[in-house]
N, C-alpha and C positions, 0 to 999 in steps of 0.2 A: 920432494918433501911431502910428509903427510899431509892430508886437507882433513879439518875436523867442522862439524857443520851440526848444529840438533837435529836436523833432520837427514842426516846421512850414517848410514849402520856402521858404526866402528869405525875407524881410521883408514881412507884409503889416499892414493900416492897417484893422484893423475898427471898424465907427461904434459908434458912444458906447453906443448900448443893447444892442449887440452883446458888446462888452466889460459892458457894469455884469450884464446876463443869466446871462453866463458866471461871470462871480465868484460871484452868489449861487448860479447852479447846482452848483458845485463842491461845497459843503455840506450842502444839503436838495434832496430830488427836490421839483421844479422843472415846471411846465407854462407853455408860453411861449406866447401867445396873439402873436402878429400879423400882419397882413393880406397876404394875398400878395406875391411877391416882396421882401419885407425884410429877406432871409437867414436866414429860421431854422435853414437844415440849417448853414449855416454858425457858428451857435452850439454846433450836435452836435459839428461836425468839431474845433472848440478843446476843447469838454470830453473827446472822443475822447484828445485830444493830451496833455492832463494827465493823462489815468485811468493810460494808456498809460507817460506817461513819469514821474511823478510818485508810481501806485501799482501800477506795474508789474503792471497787471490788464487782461485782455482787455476787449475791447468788441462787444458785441451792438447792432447797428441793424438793430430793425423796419420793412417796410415794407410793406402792404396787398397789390399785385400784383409780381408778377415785373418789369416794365418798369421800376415806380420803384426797385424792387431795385437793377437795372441801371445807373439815372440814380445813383442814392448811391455804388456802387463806384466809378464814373465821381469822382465828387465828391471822396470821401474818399481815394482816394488819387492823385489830382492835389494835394491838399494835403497833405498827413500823411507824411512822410518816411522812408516803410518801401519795404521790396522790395516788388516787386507779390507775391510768392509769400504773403508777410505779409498780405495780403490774399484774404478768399473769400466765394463766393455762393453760397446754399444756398434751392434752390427745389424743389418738388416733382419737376425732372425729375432731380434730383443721389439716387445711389442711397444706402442705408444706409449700405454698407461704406464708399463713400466720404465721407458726414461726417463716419461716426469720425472717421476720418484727416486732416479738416480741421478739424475740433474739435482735432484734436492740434497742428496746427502753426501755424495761424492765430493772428493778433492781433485782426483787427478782423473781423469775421466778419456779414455784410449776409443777413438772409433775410427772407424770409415769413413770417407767424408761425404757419400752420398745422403749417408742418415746426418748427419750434421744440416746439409745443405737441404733438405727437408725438413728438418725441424726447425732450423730458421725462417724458412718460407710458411711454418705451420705455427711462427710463434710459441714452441716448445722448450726453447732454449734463447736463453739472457745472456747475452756474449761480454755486458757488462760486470757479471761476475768473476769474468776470468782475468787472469793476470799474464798469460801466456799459450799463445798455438804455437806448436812443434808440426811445422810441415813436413814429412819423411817424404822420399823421392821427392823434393821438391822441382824437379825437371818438368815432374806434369802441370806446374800450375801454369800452364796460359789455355788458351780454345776458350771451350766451355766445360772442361774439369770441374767438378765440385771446388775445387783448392781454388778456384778464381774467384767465384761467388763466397764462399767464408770470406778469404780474404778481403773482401769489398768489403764485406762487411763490418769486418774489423778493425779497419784502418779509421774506422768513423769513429773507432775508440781509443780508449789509453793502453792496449793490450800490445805487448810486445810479440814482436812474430818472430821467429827463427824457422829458417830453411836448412835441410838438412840433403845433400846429394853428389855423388860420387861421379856423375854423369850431367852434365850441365847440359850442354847442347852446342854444337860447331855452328851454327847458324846464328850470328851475332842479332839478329834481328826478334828470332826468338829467346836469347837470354836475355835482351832490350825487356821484352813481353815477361819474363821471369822475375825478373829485375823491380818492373812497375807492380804487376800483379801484387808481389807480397811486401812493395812498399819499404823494398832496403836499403837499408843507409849505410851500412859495414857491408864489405865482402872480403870475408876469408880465406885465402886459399892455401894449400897443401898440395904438393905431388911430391913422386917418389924422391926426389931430388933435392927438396926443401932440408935446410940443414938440421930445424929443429924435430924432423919427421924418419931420416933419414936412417937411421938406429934402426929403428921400429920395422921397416918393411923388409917384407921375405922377399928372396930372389925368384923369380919365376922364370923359366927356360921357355919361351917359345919357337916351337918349330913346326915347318909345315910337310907332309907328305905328298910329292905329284905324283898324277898317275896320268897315263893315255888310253882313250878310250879304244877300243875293239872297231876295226875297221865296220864290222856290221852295225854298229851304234853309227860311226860316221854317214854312214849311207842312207840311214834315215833321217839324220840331221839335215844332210846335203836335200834332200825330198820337201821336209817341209819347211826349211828356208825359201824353197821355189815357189811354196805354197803362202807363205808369209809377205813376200817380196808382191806378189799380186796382189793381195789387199791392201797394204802399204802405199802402194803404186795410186790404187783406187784413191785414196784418202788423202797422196800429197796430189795430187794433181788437182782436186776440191781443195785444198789447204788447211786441209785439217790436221795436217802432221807436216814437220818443219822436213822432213829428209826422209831416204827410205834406211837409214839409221838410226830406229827407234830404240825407246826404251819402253818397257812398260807403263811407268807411269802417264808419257806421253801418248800413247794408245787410251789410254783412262781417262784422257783429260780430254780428249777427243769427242766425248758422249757431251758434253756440254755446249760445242761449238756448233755439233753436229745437230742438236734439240733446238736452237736459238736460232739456225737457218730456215728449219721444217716451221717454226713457230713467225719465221716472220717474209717467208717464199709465197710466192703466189700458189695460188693451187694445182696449178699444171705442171710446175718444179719441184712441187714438196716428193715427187717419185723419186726423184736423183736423190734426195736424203735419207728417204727411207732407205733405197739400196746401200746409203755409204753407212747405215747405221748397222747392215748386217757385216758390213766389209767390216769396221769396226770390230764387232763380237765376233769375228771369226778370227783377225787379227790376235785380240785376246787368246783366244784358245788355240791357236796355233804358235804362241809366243810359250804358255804357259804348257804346253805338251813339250817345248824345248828344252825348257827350262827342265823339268824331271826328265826327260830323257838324259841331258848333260850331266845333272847335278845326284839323280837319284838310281834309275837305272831304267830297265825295260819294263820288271811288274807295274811298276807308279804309270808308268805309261800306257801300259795294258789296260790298266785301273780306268784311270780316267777317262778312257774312249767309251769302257763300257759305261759309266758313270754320263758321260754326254750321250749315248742313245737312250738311257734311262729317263734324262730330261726331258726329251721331245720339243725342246725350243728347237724355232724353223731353224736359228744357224746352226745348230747341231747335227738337223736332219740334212743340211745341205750340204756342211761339209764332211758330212760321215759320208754322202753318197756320191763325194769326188772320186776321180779314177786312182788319184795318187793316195791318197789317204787308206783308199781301198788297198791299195798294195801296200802301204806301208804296216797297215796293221798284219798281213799276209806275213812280211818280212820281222815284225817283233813278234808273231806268234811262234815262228820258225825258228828265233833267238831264243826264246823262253823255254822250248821244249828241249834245246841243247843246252840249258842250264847256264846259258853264257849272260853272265853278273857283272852289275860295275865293279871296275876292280880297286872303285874305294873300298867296296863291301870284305876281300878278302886281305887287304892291307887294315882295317880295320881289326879284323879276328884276330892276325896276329898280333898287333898291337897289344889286343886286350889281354889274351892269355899269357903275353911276356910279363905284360906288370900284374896280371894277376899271381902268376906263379911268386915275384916278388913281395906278395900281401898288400898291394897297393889297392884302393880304394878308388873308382874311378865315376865320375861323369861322361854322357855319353848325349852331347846333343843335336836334334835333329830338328830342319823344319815341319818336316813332312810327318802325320801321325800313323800312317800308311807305313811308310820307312820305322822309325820306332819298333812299329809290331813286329818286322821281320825280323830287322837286328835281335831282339829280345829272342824269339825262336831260335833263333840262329846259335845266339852268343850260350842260352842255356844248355846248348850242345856240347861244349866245350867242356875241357879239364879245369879243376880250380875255379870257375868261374860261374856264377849266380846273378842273374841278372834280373832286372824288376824294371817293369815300363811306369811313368809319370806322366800322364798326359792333363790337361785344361778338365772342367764341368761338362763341358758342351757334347751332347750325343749326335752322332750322326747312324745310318745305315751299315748293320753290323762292325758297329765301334762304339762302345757305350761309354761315356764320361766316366771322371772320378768326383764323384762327392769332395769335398775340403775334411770332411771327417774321414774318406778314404786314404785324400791326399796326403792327411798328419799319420796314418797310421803307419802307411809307406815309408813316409822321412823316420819316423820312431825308428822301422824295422832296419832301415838303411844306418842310423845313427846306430844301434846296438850293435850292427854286423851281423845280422841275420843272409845280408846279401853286397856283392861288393861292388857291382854296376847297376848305375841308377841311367837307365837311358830315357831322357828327356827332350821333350817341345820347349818353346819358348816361355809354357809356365815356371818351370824353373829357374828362368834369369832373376825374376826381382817378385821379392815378396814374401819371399816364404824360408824360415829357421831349416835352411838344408846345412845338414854339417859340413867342415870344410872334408876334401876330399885330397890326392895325393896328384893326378892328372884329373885335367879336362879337355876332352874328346869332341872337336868340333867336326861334323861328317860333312858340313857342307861352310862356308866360309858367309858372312850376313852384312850386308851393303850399309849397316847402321852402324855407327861409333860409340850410341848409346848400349845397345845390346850385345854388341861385342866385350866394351868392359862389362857389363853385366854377368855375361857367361867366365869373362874370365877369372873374375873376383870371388869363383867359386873355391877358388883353390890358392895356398899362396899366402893363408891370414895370418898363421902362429908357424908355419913354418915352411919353406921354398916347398915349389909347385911345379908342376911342368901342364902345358898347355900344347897339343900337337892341332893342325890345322888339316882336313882330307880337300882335296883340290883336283880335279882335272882338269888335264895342260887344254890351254885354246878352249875355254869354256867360259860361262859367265860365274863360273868357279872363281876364277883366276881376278873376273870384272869384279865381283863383290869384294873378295879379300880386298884390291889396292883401293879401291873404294872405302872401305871400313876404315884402312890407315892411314887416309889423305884424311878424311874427316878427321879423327882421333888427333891428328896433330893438326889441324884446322880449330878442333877444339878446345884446344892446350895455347893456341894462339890466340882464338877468340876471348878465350877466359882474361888471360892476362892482358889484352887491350882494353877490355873491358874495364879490367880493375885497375888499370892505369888513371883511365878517362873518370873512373869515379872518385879516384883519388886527388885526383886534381880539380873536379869540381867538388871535394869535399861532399861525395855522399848527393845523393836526389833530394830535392826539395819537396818536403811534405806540404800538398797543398791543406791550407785553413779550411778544416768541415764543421761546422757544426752541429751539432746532439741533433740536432732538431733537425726537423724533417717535414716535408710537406705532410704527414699528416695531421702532425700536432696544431695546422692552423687551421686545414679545412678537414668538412664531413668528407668525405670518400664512399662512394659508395660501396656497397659489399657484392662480394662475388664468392660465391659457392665453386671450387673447381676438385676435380677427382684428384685424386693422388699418383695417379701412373701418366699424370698428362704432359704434354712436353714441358722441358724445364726451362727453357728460354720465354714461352709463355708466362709461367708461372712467375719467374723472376721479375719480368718485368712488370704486373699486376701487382706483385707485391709494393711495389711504390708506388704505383696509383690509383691502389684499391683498397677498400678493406678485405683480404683475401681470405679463404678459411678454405683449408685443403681437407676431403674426406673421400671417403671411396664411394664412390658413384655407381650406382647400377644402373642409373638408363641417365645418357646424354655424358659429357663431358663440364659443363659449363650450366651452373643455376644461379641468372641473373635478376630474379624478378619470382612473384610467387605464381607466376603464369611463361616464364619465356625460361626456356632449357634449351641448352647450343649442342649440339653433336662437331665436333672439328675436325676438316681431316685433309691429311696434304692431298694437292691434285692424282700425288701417283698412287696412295691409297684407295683416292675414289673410282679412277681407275682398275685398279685390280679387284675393290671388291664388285666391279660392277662385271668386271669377264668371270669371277668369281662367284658368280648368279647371289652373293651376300648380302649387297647394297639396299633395299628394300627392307631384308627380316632385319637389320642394323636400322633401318630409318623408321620403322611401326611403331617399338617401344617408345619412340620420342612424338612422335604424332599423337599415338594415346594417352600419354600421362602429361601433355603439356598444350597450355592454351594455346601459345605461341610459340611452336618446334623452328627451329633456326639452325642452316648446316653451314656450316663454313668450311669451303675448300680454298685452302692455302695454298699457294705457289706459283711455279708456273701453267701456262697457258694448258688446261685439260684436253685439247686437242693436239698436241704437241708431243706427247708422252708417247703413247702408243703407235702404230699403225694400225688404227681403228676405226671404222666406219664414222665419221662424224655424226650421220642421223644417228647412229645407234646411241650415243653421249646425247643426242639435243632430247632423244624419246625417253633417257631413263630421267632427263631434268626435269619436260615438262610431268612425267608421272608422279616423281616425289613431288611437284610443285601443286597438281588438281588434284589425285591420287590421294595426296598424305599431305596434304596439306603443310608442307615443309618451306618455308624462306630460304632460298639458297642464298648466300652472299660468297663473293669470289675475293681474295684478299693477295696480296702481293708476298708477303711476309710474315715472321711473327708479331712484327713490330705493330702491324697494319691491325691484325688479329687482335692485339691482345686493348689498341687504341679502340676499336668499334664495340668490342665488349662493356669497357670500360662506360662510353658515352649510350650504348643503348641501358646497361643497368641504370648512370647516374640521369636518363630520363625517367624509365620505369619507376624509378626510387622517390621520385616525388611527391609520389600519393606513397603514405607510411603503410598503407595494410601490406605493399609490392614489395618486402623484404623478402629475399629468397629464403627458401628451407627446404630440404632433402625429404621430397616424395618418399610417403611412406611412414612418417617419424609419427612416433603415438603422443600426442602432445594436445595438452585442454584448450578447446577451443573458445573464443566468448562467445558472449549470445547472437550479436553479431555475425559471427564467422560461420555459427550454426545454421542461423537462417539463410545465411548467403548457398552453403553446403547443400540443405534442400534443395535452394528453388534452381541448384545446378543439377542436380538428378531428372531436371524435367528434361522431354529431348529437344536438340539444339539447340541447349541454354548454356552460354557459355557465363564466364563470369562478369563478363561487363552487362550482358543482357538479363541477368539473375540481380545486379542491383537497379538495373530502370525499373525491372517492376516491382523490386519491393518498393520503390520510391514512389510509383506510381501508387500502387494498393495497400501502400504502409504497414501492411505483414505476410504472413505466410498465409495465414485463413484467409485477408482477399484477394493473394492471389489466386489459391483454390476457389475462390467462391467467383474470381470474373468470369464471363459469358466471353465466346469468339470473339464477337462485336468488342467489345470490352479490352483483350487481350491485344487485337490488332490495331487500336491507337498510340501502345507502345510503339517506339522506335525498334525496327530488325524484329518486328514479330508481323510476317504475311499471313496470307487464311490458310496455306498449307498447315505453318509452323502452330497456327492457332488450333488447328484441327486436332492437330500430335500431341499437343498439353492436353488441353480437353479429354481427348479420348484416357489420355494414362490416369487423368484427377479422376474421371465419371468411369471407367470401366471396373466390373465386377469383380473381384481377385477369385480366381479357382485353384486351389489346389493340385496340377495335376500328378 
């Protein structure tokens, strides 16, 4: 049945769960699970249209990247019956001064939620004026996602949230964290199966292709399993790994166990952990050479050995100069030059050029950006067939990013049919208006149930799909795929327990907040911090500080109109310090600040590295006599952002201590004038520049005191009395 709305263009006919969604969203924030393509944004655009017109409240719609930004504005106001001026986008390239300004005048207002979550922390944006957040992938709200911090902040209001996600999450503990984060009281769900959904979805064919690899692949397999099983060995017999049947992530989680031993071992044992720390990163990159060996072929493999000599880290250099490693590159050099390929790569070609010949339109996704390039060579060789690579921003060593302005041009050209294989990285799962396509082409199988619907919802939306899977047999090929499908239906489980359990306790209990907030009762004092600083820092200052973020040139943190902080985690100060940086990073803060102040966060600074300990105690005391710098050593952010907090609201006691951004051209009183002088004297700081005006009650007696005179001050000896003297009494020469 038609829905007719004043602020909806013309008459439109949305299906049954599209409407029944919207009604119960209207009342409780609402998280709407279902499966690609079955209009969810088009459930936002109606609740938009209500909030809009019904409670005369702006609307905020979240979205992950700048392109799906773009695809929403596109959306929402093709439907929603405002001027386009009523309409705006707010991404990291849009400046300050200008959101204000579209924070003022906008209705429906489409961003990123980093810039959100920055202009909350900057006081830029009144969350009270909105009537509605549209969270999109709302899977990323738990961590420290921008979508956690909005949302906190929003629940302290009357603004309805809606979540909007096709991929929830198999781990019921983190949709637990999805769940609270955006504070929902309804949960929706939809799958293919659902009767009033059931119409609507296109059939998708999924199948997979195996393949076996080439005895000479096996043979190097068999080599550096021998070579993995020795580190392995190293690390469970320390206990640092449960078996010598790892996984990678348990290799990973290793570096943690293995830092916390060195950090709390006597000093004639901490050698045993430096040793397991390279066993460790050897482990790594002997897992991770597997892995493309099995999954991708021999070049990747090639690639990256050269890629670790390029590095020059010890474990690189030591296991580049093992005897097997030695021969095994011997053994894929000798593969490569017979041309012998995984033979996903040639069950691939055909693939593609069958359904090209077809006029089918394909996806072609890979992990590896390495992989990508080739295929693309490869495939442009071929009959009928036009291929075009998609990769991520990110540049590396002859591989140069794609811009978002490249990225859309790409999709444009793909969307007209300029080319009919779009071969892609994981950028293309979520985020970005890629037209639907006719197959999607997975080269390698992805251990995640979120990104696997992701890739396959490429295809499949307005009319059946086919989806093929590349695999080889006896590989972590084979581990990833049943992996991806235990979750997927782990997650199809998870969901519907979920919404069992919510249903029967009628929805989560909103706790009672009030408006009000600690600042509204006490002074806070104020804190100057940079705008690129950590955002866990910053969040939490927000509540118990007067905060004001601006871009900082020298120091991190301006607490006082004499104390500037520099911040930095332990492994930071570490590297910039074998990085010979640490010092030309510490001067600009010693110069321009009465009281320079470093804070190294984390863990224990001697712990990090395998590095000479004098070497760390010689660079502290130098910043400490050297540069005059206060080191303080902090646990956390938590620890960080509390000692800030209590050294500002001491300094802030005397009014003149108000921080302000070195540099700022701003009138000074008469006062602040004199103070300014008698600081030009030498080493007159600013506490010692008001004892003597107070002493000599101006500036003429203090030019006009004698030595004698000068040294009855407090902090002025006969050196320092010598040093004023000479600069008042000596001759100016021009030279």
């Amino acid at each position: 049945m038609a829905l007719t709305h004043p602020l909806i263009k013309g008459d439109i006919s949305p299906r049954a769960y599209q409407e029944t969604i919207f009604v119960k969203s209207k009342d409780k924030n609402t998280l709407a699970i279902l499966p690609t393509g079955l209009g969810k944004t088009y459930i936002g655009i109606l609740l938009a249209a209500y909030t809009l017109h019904s409670l005369e409240k702006k609307v905020l719609v979240l979205a992950p990247t700048k392109p799906l930004a773009e695809q929403h504005l596109k959306s929402f106001s093709e439907v929603i019956n405002l001027e386009k001026e009523y309409f705006s986008i707010l991404t990291g390239t849009v400046s300050p001064s200008k959101r204000d300004e579209l924070y003022d005048k906008s209705l429906v207002i489409i961003a990123t939620p980093q810039v959100i979550e920055n202009d909350i922390l900057a006081g830029r944006i009144n969350l009270n004026n909105f009537g509605l957040i549209i969270f999109d992938e709302a899977h990323r709200a738990v961590g420290d996602y921008a979508y956690t911090y909005i949302a906190e902040k929003a629940k302290s209001t009357n603004i309805r949230l809606l979540g909007l996600t096709a991929s929830p999450s198999s781990d019921k503990q983190k949709m637990k964290e999805i769940i609270n984060t955006l504070g929902i009281e309804n949960i929706e769900i939809r799958n293919e199966n659902s009767p009033d959904v059931k119409a609507y979805v296109q059939d998708v064919d999924i199948s997979w292709i195996s393949v076996k690899l080439p005895e000479e692949f096996l043979e190097i397999i068999r080599l550096l399993e021998v070579l993995l099983k020795k580190e392995i060995t190293i690390l469970k017999d320390l206990d640092f790994v449960s078996s010598q049947e790892v996984n990678k992530k348990e290799i990973l989680d290793a570096v943690l166990k293995i830092n916390n031993k060195i950090k709390n071992a006597p000093f004639n044992e901490k050698s045993i952990y430096y040793s397991a720390l390279k066993s460790q990163a050897k482990a790594l990159k002997i897992h991770h050479a597997l892995e493309l060996l099995e999954t991708q072929g021999i070049s990747p493999l090639i690639s990256y050995f050269k890629r670790m000599r390029e590095s020059k880290s010890r474990s690189s250099s030591e296991l580049l100069s093992d005897k097997t490693i030695i021969k095994i590159i011997t053994i894929a050099d000798k593969i490569n030059k017979e041309g012998i390929e995984h033979p996903k790569l040639s069950k691939l070609y055909d693939l593609v050029v069958k359904e090209a010949s077809n006029r089918k339109n394909m996806i072609v996704f890979s992990h590896y950006r390495d992989t990508t390039m080739r295929i693309v060579k490869e495939l442009n060789k071929l009959e009928n067939v036009k291929a075009e690579r998609f990769v991520g921003q990110a540049s590396k060593k002859g591989d140069e990013g794609l811009s978002q302005k490249k990225q859309k041009e790409i999709i444009d050209k793909f969307r007209s049919g300029e080319f009919n294989v779009l071969v892609a990285t994981s950028v293309a799962e979520e985020g970005l208006d890629i037209p639907e396509v006719d197959m999607v082409i997975l080269f390698e199988p992805v251990p995640s149930e979120i990104r696997s619907i992701q890739r396959r919802g490429r295809t499949a939306r307005k009319r059946s799909g086919e989806v093929v899977i590349l695999m080889a047999e006896k590989t972590r090929d084979e581990g990833y795929y049943w992996a991806s499908k235990k979750k997927e239906k782990q997650m199809k489980n998870t969901v519907m327990e979920i919404n069992r359990e919510f249903r029967n306790n009628e929805g989560i209990v909103k706790e009672e907040t009030s408006q009000s907030t600690l600042k509204d009762f006490i002074h806070l004092p104020e804190i100057i911090a940079d705008d690129r600083e950590d955002k866990k820092v910053l969040k939490i200052l927000s509540e118990i500080s007067t905060l004001k973020i601006n871009r900082l040139e020298i120091g991190d943190y301006i607490i006082s109109n004499r104390v500037g902080v520099e911040r930095k985690s332990s492994n930071d100060f570490i590297e910039s310090l074998i990085a010979g940086k640490l010092f030309s990073q510490l001067m600009p803060l010693s110069k321009t600040f009465e009281i320079p102040i470093l804070i190294v966060e984390g863990e224990d600074i001697y712990s990090i590295r395998n590095m000479d300990e004098r070497s760390i105690r010689g660079a502290i005391i130098s910043a400490m006599i050297d540069f005059r710098i206060r080191i303080i050593f902090t646990k956390n952010q938590e620890e960080t952002s509390k000692l800030l907090v209590e050294i500002s609201s001491r300094e802030q006691k005397e009014k003149e201590r108000i921080p302000s951004i070195r540099g700022e051209k701003k009138v000074m009183s008469l006062k602040e004038k004199q103070i300014f002088i008698i600081e030009g004297l030498p080493e007159v700081s600013s506490v010692l520049s008001r004892r003597l005006l107070d002493k000599f009650g101006s500036v003429f007696g203090v030019f006009n005191a004698d030595e004698h005179q000068l040294k009855e001050v407090e902090g002025v000896g006969e050196i320092k009395a010598k040093k004023i003297k000479e600069v008042i009494d000596s001759k100016y020469e021009d030279i």
